[in-house]
Backbone as CSV, one residue per row, in Angstrom:
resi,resn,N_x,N_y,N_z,CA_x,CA_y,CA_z,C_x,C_y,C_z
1,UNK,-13.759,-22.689,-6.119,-14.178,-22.704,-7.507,-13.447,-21.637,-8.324
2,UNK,-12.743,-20.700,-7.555,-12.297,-19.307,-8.131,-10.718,-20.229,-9.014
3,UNK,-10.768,-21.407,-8.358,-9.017,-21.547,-8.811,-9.361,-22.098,-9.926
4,UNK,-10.509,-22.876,-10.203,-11.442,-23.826,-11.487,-11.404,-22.806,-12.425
5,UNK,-12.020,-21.811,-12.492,-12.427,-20.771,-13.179,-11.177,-19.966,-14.239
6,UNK,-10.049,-19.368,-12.837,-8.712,-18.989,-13.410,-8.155,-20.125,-14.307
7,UNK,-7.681,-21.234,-14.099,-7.070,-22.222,-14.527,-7.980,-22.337,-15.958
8,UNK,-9.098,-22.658,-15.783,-9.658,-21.999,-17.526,-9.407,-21.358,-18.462
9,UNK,-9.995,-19.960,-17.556,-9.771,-18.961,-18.644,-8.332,-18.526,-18.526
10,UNK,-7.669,-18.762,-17.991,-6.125,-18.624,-18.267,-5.567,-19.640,-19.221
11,UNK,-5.687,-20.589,-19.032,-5.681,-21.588,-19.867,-6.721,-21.405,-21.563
12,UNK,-7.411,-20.714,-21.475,-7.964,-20.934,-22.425,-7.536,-19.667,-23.653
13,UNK,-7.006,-18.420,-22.589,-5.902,-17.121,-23.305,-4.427,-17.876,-23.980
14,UNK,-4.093,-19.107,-22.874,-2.475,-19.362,-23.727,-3.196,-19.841,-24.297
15,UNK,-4.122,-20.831,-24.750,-4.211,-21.909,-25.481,-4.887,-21.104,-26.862
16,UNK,-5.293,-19.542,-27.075,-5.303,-18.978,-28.121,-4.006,-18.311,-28.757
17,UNK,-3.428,-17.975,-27.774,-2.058,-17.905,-28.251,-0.865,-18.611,-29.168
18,UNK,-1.430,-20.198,-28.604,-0.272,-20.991,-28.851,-1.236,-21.444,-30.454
19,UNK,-2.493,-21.453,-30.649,-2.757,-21.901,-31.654,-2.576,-20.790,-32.851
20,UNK,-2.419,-19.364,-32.149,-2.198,-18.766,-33.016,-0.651,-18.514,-33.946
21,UNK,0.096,-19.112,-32.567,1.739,-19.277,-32.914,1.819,-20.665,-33.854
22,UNK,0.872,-21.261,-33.692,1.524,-22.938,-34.494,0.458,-22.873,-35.435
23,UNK,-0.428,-22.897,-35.762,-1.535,-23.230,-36.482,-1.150,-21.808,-37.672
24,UNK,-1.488,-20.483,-37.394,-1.871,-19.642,-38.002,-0.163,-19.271,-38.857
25,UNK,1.013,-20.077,-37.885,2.497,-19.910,-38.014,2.616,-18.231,-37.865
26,UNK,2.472,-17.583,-37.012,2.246,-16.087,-36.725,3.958,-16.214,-35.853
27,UNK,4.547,-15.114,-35.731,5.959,-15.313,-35.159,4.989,-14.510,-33.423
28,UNK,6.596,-15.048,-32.406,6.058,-14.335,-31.110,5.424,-13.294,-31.075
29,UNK,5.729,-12.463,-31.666,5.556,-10.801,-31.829,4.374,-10.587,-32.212
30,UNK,3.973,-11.094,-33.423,3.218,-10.668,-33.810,1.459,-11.588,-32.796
31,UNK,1.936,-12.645,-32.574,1.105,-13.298,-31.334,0.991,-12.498,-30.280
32,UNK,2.198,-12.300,-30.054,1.724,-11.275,-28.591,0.784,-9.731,-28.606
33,UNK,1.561,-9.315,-29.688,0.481,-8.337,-30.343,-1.303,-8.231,-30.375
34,UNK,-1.320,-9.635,-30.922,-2.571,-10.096,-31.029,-3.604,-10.042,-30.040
35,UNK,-2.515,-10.673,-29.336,-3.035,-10.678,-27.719,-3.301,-9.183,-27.197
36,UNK,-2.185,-8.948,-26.889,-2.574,-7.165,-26.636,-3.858,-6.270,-26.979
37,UNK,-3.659,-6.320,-28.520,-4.925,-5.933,-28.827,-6.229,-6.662,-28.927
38,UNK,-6.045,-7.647,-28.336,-7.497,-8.878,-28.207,-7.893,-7.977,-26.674
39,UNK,-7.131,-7.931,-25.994,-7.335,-7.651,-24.586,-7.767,-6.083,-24.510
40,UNK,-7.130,-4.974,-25.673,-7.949,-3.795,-25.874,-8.880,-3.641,-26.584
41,UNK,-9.052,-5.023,-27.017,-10.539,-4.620,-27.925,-11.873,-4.967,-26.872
42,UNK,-11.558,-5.960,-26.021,-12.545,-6.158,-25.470,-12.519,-5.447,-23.817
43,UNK,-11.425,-4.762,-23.543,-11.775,-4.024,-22.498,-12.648,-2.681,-22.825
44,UNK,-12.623,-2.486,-24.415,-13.307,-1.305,-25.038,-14.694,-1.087,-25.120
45,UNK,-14.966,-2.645,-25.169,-16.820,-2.835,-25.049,-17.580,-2.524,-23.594
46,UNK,-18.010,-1.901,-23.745,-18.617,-1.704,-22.226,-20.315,-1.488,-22.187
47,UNK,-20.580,-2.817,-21.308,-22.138,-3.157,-21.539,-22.568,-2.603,-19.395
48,UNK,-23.588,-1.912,-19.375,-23.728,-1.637,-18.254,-23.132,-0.922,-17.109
49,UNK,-22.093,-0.260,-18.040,-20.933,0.363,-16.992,-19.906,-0.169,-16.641
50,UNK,-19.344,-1.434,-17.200,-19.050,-2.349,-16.581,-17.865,-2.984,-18.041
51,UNK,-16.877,-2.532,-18.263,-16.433,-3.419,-19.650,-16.173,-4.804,-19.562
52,UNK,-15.750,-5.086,-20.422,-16.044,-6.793,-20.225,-15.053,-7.288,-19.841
53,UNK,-13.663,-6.834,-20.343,-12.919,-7.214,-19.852,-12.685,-7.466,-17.783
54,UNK,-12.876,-6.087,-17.657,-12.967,-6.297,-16.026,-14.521,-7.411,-15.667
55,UNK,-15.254,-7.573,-16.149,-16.307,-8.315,-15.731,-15.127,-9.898,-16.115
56,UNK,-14.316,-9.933,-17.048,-14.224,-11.224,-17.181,-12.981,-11.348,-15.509
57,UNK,-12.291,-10.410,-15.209,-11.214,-10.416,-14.260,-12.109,-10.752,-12.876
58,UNK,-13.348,-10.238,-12.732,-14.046,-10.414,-11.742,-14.557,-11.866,-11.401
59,UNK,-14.648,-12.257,-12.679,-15.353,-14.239,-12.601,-14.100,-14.759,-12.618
60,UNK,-12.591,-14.669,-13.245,-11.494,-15.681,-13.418,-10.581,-15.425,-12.564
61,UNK,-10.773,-13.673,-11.809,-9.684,-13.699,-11.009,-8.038,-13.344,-11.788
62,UNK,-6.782,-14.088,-11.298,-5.845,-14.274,-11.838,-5.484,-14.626,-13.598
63,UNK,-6.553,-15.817,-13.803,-6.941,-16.431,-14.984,-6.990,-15.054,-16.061
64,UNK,-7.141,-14.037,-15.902,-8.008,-13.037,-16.753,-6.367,-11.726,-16.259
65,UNK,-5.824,-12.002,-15.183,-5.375,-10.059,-14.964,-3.732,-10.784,-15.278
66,UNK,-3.488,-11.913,-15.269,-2.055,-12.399,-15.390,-1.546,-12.082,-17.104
67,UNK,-2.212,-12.810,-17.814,-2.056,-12.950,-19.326,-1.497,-12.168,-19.515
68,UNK,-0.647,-11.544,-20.990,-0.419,-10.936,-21.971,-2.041,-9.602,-22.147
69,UNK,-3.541,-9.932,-22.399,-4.314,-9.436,-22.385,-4.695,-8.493,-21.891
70,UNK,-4.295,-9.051,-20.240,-4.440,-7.527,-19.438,-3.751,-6.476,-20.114
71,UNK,-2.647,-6.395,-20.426,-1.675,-5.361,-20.493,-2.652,-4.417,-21.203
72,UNK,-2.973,-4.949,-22.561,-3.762,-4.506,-23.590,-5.311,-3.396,-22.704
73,UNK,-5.391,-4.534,-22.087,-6.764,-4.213,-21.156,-6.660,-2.535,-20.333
74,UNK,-5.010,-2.033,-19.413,-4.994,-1.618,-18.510,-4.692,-0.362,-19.440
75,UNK,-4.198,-0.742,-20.921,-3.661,0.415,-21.983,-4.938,1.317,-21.985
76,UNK,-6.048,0.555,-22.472,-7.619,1.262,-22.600,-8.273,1.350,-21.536
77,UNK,-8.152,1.188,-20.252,-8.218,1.287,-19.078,-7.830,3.185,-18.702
78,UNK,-6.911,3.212,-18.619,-5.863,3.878,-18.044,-6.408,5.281,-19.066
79,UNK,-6.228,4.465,-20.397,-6.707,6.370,-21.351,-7.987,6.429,-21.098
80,UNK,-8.964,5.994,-20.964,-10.429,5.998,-20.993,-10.803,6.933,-19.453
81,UNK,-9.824,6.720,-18.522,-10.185,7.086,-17.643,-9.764,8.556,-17.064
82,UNK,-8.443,8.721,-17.684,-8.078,9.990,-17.850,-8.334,10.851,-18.891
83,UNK,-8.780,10.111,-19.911,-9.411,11.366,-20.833,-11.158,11.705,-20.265
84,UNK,-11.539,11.216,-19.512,-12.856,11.909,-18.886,-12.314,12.748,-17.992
85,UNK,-10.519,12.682,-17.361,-10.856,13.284,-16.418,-9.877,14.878,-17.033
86,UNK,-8.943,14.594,-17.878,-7.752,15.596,-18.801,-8.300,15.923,-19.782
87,UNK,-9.500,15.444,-20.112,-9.453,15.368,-21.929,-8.258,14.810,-22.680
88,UNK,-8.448,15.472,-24.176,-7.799,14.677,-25.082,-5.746,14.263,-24.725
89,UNK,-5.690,15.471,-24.127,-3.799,14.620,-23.415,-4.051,13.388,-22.749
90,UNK,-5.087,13.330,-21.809,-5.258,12.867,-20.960,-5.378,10.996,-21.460
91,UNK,-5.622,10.799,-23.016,-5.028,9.904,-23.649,-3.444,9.190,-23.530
92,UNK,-2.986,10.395,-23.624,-1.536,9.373,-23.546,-1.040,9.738,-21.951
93,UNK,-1.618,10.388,-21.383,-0.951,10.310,-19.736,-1.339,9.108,-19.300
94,UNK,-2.628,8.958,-19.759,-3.153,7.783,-18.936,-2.748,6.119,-18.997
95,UNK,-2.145,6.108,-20.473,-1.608,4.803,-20.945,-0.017,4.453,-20.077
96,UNK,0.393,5.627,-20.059,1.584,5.112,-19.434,1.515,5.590,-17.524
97,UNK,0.390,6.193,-16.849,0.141,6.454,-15.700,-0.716,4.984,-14.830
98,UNK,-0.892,4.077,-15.955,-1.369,2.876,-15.367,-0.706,1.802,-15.469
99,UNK,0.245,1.642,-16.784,1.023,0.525,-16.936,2.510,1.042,-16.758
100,UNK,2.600,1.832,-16.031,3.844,2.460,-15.801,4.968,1.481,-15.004
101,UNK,4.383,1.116,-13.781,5.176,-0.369,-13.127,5.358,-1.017,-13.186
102,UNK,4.426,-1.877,-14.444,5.010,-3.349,-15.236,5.827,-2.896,-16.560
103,UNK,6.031,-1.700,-17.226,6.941,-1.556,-17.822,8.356,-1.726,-17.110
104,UNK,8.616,-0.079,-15.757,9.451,-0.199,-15.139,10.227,-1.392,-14.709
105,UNK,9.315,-2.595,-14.297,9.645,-4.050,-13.504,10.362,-4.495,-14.886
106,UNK,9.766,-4.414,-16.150,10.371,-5.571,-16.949,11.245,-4.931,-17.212
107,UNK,11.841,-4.162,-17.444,13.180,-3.372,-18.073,14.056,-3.297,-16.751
108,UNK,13.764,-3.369,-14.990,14.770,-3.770,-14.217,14.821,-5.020,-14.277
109,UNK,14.022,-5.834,-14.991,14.363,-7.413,-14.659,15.555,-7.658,-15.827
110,UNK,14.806,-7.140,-17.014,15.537,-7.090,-17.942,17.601,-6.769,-17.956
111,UNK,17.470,-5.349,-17.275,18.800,-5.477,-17.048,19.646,-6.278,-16.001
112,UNK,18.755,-6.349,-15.434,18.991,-7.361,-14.291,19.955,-8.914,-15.017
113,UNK,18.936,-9.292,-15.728,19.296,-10.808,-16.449,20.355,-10.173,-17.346
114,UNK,20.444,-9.060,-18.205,21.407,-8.653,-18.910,22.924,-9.002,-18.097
115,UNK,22.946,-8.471,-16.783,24.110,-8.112,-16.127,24.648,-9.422,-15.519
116,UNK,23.727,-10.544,-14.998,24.168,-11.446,-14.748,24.569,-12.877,-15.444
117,UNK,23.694,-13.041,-16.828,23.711,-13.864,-17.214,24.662,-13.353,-18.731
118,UNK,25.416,-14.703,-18.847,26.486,-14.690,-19.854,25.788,-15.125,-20.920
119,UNK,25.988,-14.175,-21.939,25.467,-14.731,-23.465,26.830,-15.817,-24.178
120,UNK,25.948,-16.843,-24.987,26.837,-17.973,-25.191,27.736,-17.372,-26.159
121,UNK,27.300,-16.583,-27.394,28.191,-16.134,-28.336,29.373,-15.089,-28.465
């Protein structure tokens, strides 16, 4: 049922995306943005100890930690958790001490595709 669930709510993150790219005519950027901060606004709410965002990663699984959203999610994640433990620095250590490896990955993939692939123009 866990794959039912992901396939949803994963499905149901692009499918706000894409209406926000065609419907609202919003460019990538500013969609992805959206996203980002959709995913830090609601990892920000926290009912029971528990924010919602990770409560939603816990029911969808993949569906919920793959998206664009997470990222947003691991940004307020990451400071929230080091500013209880640094205080106020402990804001920006923490944003880039959690999403530090999916930056790293996309900028080696990035040059990666830079180096191999021929631009047409």
């Amino acid at each position: 049922m866990i794959f039912f669930w992901a396939f949803v709510v994963g499905g149901a993150i692009c499918l706000c995306g894409q209406l926000c790219y065609d419907v609202l005519r919003l460019s990538p950027a500013h969609t992805m943005t959206l996203l980002v901060v959709t995913g830090a606004l609601v990892d920000g709410i926290i009912i029971d100890g528990t924010s919602m965002y990770d409560r939603l990663i816990a029911f969808a699984g993949a569906g919920a930690s793959v998206p664009i959203t997470s990222f947003g999610s691991a940004l307020v994640h990451g400071a929230l958790s080091e500013l209880n433990t640094h205080g106020a620095i402990g804001v920006l250590t923490g944003i880039f001490e959690v999403t530090s490896a999916g930056i790293s990955a996309a900028l080696i993939f990035s040059l990666c595709a830079a180096l191999l692939v021929k631009p047409k123009a």
